[in-house]
N, C-alpha and C positions, 0 to 999 in steps of 0.2 A: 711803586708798581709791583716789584716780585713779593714786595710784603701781602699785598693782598691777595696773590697768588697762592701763598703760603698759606695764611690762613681760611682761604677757600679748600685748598686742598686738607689740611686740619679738619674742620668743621666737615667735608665730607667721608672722611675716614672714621674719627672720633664719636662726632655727634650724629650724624645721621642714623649709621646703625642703630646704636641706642634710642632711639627715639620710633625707630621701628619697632626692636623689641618690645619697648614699652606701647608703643600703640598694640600692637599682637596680644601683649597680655591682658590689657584692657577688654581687648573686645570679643578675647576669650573667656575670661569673665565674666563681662556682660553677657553675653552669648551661655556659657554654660549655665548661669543662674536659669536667664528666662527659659531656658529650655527645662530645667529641674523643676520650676515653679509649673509649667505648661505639663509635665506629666506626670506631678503631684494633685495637680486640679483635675486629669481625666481619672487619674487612679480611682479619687476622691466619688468623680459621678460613675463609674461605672458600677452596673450590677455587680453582684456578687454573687 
């Protein structure tokens, strides 16, 4: 019983964070591409 407590508390200290991080950077990524690609294509049609 306290074993699983223990590694419940582990796993939310340890890995959770991490795994936020790594989603954040993810979807900053994702996020900042499409954004560069989306005002690389208006740049691309606007007059000049």
């Amino acid at each position: 019983m306290v074993l699983g407590g223990i590694i419940i508390a582990v796993l939310m200290v340890l890995v959770l964070p991490v795994a936020i991080f790594v989603g954040g950077a993810i979807w900053s990524a994702l996020l900042g591409y499409l954004l560069v690609e989306d005002a690389e294509e208006r740049l691309r049609d606007a007059p000049i």
